[in-house]
N, C-alpha and C positions, 0 to 999 in steps of 0.2 A: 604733547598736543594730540591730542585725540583727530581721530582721522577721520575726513568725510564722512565717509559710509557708515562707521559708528555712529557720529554726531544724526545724519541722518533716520538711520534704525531706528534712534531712542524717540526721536522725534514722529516717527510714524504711530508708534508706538502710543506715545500722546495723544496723537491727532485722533489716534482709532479712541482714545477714551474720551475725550474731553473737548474734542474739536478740532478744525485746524486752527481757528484763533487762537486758543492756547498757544499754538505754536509759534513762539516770538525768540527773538536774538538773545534778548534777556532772558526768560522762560529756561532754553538751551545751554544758557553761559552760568548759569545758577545750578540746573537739574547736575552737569558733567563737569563742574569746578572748574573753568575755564573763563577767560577775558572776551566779555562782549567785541574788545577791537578784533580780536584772534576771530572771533565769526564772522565778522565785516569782508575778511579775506578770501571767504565761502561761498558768502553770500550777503548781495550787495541790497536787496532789498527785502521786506517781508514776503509779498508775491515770488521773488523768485527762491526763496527761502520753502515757500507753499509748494512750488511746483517740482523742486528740487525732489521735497519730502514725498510727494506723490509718485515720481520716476523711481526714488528708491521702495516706498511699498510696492510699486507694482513687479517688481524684480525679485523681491521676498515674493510675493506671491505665485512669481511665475515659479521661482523653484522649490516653492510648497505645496503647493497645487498641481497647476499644468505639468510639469514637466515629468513629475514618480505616473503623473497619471499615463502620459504618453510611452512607459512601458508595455504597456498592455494593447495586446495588434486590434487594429481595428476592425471596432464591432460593439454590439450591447457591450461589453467587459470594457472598454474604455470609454465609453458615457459612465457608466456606471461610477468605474473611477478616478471619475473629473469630480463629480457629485460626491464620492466617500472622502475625495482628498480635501474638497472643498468643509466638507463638515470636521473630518479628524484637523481641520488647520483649526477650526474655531475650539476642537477640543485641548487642542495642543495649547493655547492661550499662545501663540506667536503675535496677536495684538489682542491687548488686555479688556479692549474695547467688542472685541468680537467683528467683523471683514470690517477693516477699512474703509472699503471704497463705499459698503453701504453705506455705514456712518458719516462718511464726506460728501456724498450725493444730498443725503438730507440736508447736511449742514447749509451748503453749496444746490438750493432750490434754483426754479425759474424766475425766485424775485434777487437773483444774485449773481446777475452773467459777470461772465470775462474769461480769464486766461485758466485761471484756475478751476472754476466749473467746466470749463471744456475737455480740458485734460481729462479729469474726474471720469466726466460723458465717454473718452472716447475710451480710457482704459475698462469702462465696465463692457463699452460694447464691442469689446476684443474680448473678452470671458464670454460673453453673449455669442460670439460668433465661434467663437472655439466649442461652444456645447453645439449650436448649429452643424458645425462641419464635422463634428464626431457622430451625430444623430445620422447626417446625409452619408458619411463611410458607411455604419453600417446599417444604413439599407443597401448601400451597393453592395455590401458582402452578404446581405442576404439574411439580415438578423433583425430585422424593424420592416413591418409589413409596409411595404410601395405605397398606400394609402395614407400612410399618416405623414403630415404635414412638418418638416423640421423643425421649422420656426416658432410654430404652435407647442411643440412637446419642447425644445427649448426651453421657450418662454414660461410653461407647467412647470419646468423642471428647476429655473431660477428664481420661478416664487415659494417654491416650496422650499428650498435655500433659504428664501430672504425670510419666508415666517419660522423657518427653525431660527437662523441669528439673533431676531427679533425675541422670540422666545425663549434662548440660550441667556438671551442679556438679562430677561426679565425675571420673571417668579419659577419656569420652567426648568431652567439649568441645564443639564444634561439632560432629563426628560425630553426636554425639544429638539438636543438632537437624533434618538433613539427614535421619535417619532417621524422626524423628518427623513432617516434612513429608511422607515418601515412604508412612507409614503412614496419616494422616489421608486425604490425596490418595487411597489406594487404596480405603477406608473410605466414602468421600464418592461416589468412583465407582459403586459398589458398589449404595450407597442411592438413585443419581440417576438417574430417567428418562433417556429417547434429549433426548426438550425440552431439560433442561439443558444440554445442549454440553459441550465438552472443557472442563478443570482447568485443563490446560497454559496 
């Protein structure tokens, strides 16, 4: 028997391509050779089967992303690589669909509340706040001018994210992400003291 955490992986994995609908008991018990009853034991409903699947991307994520990025002492150099880990995870195909949670948000609009869209809501706006509070480090350290606004250069900084994904998915490929490093990069410059040092 294939264990949670697999079971769920494969299933993020999905969700990131093809939705979280796709993501059914059957779906799961068909893709990893296993008895629809054997998932019943897991999980007791679809929604909590959805939400499951989403606590487990988010935990991929945090140790693909956040976490190699949080090597780096605060400052420009760990925005930066919050922003390069974020893009090398979409290069890396860790979900085949390119970021999950973009993908589920769409799925998961304002015409589709409950438990599952919330979740969704609050794991992006923990990415959202984690670029924020790396931006506000370093200005305290002295590497992003006082003037510029967190939330504002955040918020820059996670669309130009979301149109390289967009892009990656699309007719651009990897073009999209080369371009959305070149944009971040120039973004990041922009906002960075002489103290911070070269990108490159």
């Amino acid at each position: 028997m294939k264990t949670r955490q697999s079971i769920l992986a494969h299933a993020a994995r999905v969700g990131s391509a093809e939705g979280l609908e796709a993501v059914s008991l059957q779906r799961l018990a068909d893709d990893l050779g296993i008895s629809k009853s054997g998932l019943f034991a897991h999980f007791g409903s679809k929604e909590e089967l959805h939400l499951a699947t989403i606590e487990a991307a988010a935990q991929i994520f945090t140790d693909e992303v956040i976490r190699p990025a949080l090597a780096q002492p605060r400052g420009v150099r760990r925005v930066w690589a919050l922003c390069n880990s974020w893009l090398s995870y979409l290069e890396r195909g860790v979900f085949p669909g390119g970021c999950f949670f973009w993908a589920v948000a769409e799925e998961f609009d304002s015409r589709r509340p409950g438990p599952v869209r919330d979740s969704v809501l609050k794991k992006k706006g923990y990415w959202s706040y984690s670029l924020q509070r790396a931006v506000r480090e370093a200005q305290l350290a002295g590497e992003i001018h006082a003037a510029v606004d967190p939330e504002q250069l955040a918020w820059e900084l996670d669309s130009l994210l979301g149109g390289a994904n967009s892009g990656f998915k699309g007719e651009d490929g990897i073009r999209a992400l080369e371009r959305g490093r070149r944009a971040i990069q120039d973004r990041l410059t922009r906002a960075a003291t002489p103290a911070a040092g070269s990108l490159d």
